[in-house]
N, C-alpha and C positions, 0 to 999 in steps of 0.2 A: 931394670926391665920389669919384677916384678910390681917395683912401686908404679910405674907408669900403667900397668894392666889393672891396680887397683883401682888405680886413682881412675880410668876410663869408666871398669865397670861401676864406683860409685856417681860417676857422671850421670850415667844410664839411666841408673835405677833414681838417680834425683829424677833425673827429664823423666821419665816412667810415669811416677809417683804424680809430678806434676801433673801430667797431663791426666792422669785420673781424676783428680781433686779438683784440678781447675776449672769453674763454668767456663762454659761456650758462651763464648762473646758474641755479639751479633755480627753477623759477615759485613757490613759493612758501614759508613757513615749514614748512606741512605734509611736503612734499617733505624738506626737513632734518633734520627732525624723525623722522622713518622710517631715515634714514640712520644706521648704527652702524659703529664697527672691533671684530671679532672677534682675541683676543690667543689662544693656545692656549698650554698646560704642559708640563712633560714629568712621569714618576711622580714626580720630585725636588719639583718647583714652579719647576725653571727654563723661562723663555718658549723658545716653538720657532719660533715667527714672528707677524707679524700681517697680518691680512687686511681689505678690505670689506666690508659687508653690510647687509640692508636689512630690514624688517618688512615683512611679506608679510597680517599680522592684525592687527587691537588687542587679541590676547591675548598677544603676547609672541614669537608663529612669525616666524621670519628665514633668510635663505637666506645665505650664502657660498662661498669656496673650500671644496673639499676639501683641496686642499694645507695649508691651515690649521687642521685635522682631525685628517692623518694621524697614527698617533703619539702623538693630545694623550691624555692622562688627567684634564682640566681645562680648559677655558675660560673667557674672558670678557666680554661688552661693552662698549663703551664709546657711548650713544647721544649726541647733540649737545648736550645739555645738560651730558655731562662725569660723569654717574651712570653707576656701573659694576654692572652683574648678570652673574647665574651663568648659564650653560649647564648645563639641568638635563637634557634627554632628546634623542635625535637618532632623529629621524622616517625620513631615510633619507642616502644616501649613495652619487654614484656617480666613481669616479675616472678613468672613461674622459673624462666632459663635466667634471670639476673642479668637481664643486656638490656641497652640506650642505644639508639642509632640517633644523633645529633649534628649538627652545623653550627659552625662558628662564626666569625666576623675576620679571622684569621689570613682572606684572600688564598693566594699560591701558595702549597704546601708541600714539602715531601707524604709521601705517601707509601704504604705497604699494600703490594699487586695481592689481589685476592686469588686462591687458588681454584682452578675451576673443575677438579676432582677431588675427592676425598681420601683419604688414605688409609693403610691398613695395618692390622695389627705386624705390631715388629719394627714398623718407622722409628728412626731416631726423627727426635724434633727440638727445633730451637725454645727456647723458650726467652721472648726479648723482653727487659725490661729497665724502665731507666731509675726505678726506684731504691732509694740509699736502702740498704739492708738486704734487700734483694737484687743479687746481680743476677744480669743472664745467665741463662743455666741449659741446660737438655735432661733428653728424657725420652723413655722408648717407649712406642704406645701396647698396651698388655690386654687391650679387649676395644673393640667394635662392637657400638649397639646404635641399632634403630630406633627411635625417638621419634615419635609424629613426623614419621619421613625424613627425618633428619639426625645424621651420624649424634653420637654422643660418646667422647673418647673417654677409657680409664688410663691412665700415667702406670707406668710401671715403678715410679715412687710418691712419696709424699711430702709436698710443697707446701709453706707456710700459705699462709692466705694472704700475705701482702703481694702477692702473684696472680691475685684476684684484676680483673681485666685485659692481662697482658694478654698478645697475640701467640699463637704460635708458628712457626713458621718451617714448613717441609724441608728435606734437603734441597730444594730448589730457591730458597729464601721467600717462597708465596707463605702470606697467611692464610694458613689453615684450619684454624679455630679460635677460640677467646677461652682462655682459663676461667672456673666457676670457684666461687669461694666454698672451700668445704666447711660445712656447717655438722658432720660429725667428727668427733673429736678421737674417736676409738679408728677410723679410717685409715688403711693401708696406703691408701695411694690416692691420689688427686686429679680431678674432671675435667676435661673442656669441650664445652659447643662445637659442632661445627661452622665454619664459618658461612656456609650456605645459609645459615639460618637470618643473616641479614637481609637478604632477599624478599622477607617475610614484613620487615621492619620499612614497611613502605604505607603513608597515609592512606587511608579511603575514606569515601563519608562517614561509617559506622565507627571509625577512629574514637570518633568525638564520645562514644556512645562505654568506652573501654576504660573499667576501672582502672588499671593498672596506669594510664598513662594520665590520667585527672587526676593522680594521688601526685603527680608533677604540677608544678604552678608555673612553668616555664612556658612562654609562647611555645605553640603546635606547628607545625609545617603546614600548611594547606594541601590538600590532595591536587594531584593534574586531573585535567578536566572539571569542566565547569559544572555538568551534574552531581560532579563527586564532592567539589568543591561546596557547591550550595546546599547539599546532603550536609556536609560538616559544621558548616555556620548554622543550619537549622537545629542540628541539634547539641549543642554545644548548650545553650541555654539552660538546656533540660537534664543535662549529666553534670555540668561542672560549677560551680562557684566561683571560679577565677576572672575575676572580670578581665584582668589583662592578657589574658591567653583570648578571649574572647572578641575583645577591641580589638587585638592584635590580629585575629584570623577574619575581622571584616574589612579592616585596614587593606591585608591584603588581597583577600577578595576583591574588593571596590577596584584598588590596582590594576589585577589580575582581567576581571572584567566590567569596567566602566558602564557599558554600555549594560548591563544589567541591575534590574530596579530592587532584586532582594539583597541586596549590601545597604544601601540607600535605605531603607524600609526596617530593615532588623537593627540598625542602629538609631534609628527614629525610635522605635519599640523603645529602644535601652534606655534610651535619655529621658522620655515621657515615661518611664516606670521609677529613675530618680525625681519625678517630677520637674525635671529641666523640660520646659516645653517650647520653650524657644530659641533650642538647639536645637528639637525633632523638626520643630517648624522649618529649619533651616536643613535639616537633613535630608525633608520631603520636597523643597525648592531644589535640590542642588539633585536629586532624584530627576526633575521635573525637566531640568535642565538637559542634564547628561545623559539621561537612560533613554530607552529607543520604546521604552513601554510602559507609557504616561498612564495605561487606564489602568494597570494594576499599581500604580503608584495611587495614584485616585482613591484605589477602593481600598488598598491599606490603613490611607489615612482616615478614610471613612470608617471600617472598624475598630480604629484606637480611640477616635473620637466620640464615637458609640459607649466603647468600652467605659472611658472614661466618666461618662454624662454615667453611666449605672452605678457608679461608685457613691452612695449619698455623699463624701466628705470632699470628693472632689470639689476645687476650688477651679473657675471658669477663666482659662486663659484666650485671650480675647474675644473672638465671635464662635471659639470652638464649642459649640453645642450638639443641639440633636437637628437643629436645622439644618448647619455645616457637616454634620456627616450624612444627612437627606443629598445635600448640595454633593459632598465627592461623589457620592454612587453615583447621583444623578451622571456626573463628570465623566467617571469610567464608564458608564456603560453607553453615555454620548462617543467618545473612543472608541469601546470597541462592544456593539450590543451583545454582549453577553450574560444567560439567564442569572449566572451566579451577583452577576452586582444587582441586577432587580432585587433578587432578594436580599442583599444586607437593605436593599433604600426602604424593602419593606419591614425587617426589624427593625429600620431607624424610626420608618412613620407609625409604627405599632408603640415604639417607645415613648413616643409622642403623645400617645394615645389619637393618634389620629386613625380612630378603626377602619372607617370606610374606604379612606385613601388606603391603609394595608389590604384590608381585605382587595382591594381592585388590584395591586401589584403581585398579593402572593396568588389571586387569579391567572395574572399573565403568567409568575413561573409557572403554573399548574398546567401552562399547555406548550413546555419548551420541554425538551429532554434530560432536564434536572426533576421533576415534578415528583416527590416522593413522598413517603407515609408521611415525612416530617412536616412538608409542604404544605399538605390537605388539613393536617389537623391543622397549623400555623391559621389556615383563612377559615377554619373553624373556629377557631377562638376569637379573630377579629371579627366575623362575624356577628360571631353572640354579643360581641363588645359594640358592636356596631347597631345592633338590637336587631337582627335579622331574625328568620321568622325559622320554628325549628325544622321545616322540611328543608329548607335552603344547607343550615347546621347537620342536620344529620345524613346528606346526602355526600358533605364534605365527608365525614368521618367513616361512610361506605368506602369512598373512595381512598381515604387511606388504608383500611383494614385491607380491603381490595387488591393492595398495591402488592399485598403478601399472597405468597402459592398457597396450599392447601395441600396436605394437615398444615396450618399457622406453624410458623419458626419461634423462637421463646421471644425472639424481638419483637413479636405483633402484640405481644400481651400489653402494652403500653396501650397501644390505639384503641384495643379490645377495650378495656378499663374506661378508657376516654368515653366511647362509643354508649357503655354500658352505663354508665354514670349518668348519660344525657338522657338516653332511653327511659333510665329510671324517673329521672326529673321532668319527662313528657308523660308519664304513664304508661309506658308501653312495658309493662312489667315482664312479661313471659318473655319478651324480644330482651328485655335488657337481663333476665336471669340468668337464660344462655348464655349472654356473652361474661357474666361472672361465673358462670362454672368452665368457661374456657380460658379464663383467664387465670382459675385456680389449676386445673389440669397443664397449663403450661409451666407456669411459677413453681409449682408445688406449696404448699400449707408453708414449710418453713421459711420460704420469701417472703410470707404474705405479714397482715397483723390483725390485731382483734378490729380494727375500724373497718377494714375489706370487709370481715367475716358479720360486723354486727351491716354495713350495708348490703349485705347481698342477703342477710335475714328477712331485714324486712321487703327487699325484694322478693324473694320470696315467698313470704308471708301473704303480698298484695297480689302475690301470683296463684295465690293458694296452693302454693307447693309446700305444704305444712310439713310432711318427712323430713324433708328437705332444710326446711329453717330452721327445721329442730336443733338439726343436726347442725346447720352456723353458727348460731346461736351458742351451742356447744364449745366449740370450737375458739368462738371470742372468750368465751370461760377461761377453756383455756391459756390465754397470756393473760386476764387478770379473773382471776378465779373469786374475788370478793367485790366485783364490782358491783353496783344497787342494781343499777339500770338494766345490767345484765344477766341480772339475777329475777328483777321482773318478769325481762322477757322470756328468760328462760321459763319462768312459769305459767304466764299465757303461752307460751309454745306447747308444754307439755297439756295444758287445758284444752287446748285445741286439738292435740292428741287422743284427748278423753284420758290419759294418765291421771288422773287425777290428786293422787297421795303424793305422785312426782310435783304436779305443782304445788301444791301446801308446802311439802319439805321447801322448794326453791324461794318461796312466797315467806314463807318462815328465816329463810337463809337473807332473804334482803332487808329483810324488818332489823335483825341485827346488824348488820350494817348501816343503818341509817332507820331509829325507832322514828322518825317523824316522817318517813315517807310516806306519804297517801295510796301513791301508786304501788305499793307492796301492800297493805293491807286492802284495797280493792281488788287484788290479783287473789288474796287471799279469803275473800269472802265470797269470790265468786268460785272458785274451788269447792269451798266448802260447801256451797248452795248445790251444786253440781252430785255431791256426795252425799245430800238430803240432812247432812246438818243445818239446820236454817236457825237454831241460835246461835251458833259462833260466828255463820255469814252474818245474819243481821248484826251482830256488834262488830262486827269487824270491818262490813260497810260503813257501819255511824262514826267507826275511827277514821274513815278515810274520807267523811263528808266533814267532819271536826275538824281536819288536818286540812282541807280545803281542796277536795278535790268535787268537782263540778258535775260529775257524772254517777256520783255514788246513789243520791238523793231517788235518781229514777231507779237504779238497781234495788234501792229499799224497797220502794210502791211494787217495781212488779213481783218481788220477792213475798210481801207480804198478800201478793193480790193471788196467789198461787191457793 
């Protein structure tokens, strides 16, 4: 009897014992069955690592590391049956939490129900995995934290990191989080996301724009919605390198919606930027074709073929010139008159150098509700080109400055400058000083550089605002402090001051920079003459009439006639 009572309770205390040590298996085949390893490539086809991961749908959607992402140009799975599918699109991607939300090629799936509460501290939880070395296991959660709105579990122990992706799953068998690889080593216990945070891992146009998911080279998923969708394709360009993620997202796009002309068009762009230009040719026909919106196909091809003719190395694929991008604008805005194609036709015919013809186009936009600072100055310029007379010119350049409110915003200092530059080159010197001291007042000195400062001197100067240009003059010193030129002027400026010893010193300061200048020893003889030395002006004029300057000869006779 006694052996019988042994032998039960060492029965016992085995099954006990057991059941302590032993992981928790996944409750059922289902659960397994949902479980995958994610392998990832490099551009070669050699593996970069492998991860966990689980189906999240029965249409193939699965989450994992990111770490197992980074880098890849390929992946792939492996589900419990041992069947291996491709990683076709990647939904989203973040590498601060270490999660993938991706799609496979994999068809109908088992899948793990996602839990749609979160839970709390004290849960036991499964933890499933199909990976050799680590079998399913449990684990009871020992702290709740909020994380940009979103749960962040601490484990009540610690898990190797080949448990890194695995789901976890509530006593209900829902997944309720993704395990986080612990990255410290000294750490008690081990992490997981909540699973809500998938939710998050859904495309939008700005997708495209997100470091984290470009350091993938894996086709992108396309956003729903078509404005979200063309947000994405446009900016894709501009964030990623990948050109197969990039073909891929207008591939789909084009699919998605046919009848839209910017898939058609951004992949024209792409081809004509490898210089395949008769597969854009063929991209903007099949645009032409299928899309419901001929005149913006029109006027894209007219801007590439623009673009293209400004390139000097461009090499001319058949009729594509500057005539042929005259010819598309003309096209789209026969389609649909709209101001904006007038004007590409009129930087096509200014390209041209066809002034008068621009100047008449960027006329008409100048009176549609596009007409803006850029516009006016745009038929300013063809104007001048066109040889127009300068009240016609600077009536343009009113009306861009014009276009701005009052105090001017820093963007009007462009038009200002324009304005002021012409004013000067008509003589209207006072008119054109103003608009260079409002152009310094907006920019500030440190935008500017010594050529502003030496033109708005002698603007100045002609304005007889002598303080004034003193003080430009100055100024252009400033960023080249040893120039001749402006070391002359600096010395007629202070002469003109009546400083007199200021100019000699200046006039002295340019002569060593350059002994054979005329114009520093003229500057410097009439200082001196100024200061009632009239021998060192007299030699220092015959140096300047030796050196060949033209105006010395008279400063001797009246100097001497004194």
């Amino acid at each position: 009897m006694k052996n019988h009572f042994r032998l039960f309770i060492l029965l016992l205390l085995t099954l006990t014992v057991s059941a302590v040590s032993t992981p928790l298996q996944a409750k059922d085949k289902t659960d397994n069955a949902a479980l995958i390893t994610v392998t990832s490539y490099d551009r070669q086809g050699k593996v970069i690592r492998s991860d966990n991961g689980f189906y999240i749908d029965g249409q193939g959607e699965a989450l994992s590391t990111y770490d197992v992402f980074k880098d890849a140009y390929s992946a792939k799975i492996k589900d419990s049956k041992g069947k291996v599918h491709n990683v076709t699109r990647i939904s989203g991607a973040n590498d601060l939490y270490n999660i993938v939300r991706f799609r496979t090629d994999a068809g109908s799936t088992a899948c793990l129900k996602l839990a749609a509460a979160p839970i709390s501290t004290g849960t036991q939880v499964s933890i499933l995995s199909a990976t050799k070395g680590a079998p399913s296991t449990s684990a009871t959660i020992s702290k709740v934290e909020d994380q940009d709105n979103i749960k962040y579990y601490t484990l009540g122990r610690k898990l190797a990191n080949l448990y890194a992706g695995c789901p976890l799953a509530n006593p209900q068998g829902e997944a309720v989080a993704i395990m986080q690889r612990n990255t410290d080593r000294d750490a008690q216990n081990s992490f997981a996301l909540d699973i809500a945070f998938v939710r998050l891992l859904v495309p939008s146009g700005m997708t495209a724009a997100q470091i984290a998911i470009n350091k993938i080279h894996i086709p992108k998923l396309l956003p729903d919605g078509e404005a979200q969708a063309r947000t994405f394709i446009c900016l894709m360009p501009q964030n990623s390198q990948d050109s197969v993620s990039y073909l891929t997202a207008i591939d789909d796009y084009i699919k998605a919606y046919p009848q839209q002309s910017i898939g058609y068009t951004q992949l024209a762009a792409y081809h004509a930027s490898l210089g395949q230009y008769a597969k854009a040719d063929a991209d903007y026909e099949q645009a032409l074709s299928q899309s419901n919106q001929r005149a913006d196909v029109h006027y894209e091809k007219s801007k590439l073929i623009y673009r293209l003719n400004m390139i000097p190395s461009y090499q001319q694929y058949k009729d594509w010139n500057m005539d042929k991008s005259i010819a598309e604008a003309e096209a789209a805005y026969a389609e649909s008159p709209i101001a904006l194609f007038l004007l590409q036709k009129g930087d096509a015919q200014f390209a041209k150098k066809q002034y008068q013809e621009a100047y008449d186009t960027y006329q008409q936009v100048n009176q549609t509700n596009i007409a803006s600072p850029q516009t006016f100055a745009a038929a300013s310029v063809a104007a001048e080109m066109a040889g127009k007379d300068s009240t016609t010119i600077l009536s343009l350049l009113d009306s861009a400055v014009n276009r701005f409110p009052k105090p001017y915003p820093k963007s009007a200092a462009l038009y200002l400058l324009q304005r002021a530059t012409h004013l000067h080159a008509y003589g209207q010197y006072a008119a054109a000083a103003a608009d260079y001291q409002r152009v310094e007042d907006l920019q500030g000195t440190t935008k500017l550089n010594d050529n502003f400062y030496f033109q708005k001197y002698q603007c100045d100067t002609y304005a007889q605002y002598y303080p004034v240009a003193l003080r430009d003059i100055e100024k252009a010193l400033s960023y080249k402090p040893q120039d001749y030129s402006y070391l002359v002027e600096k010395a007629l400026a202070e002469w003109r001051m009546g400083d007199y010893d200021e100019a000699i010193y200046a006039a002295q300061e340019a002569i060593k920079q350059n002994p054979n200048g005329h114009d520093a020893y003229k500057a410097l003889g009439i200082a001196q003459a100024e200061k009632g030395d009239k021998a060192n002006a007299l030699r220092n004029l015959a140096k300047a009439k030796e050196l060949g300057d033209t105006q010395a000869q008279g400063l001797i006779d009246s100097l001497k006639g004194k």
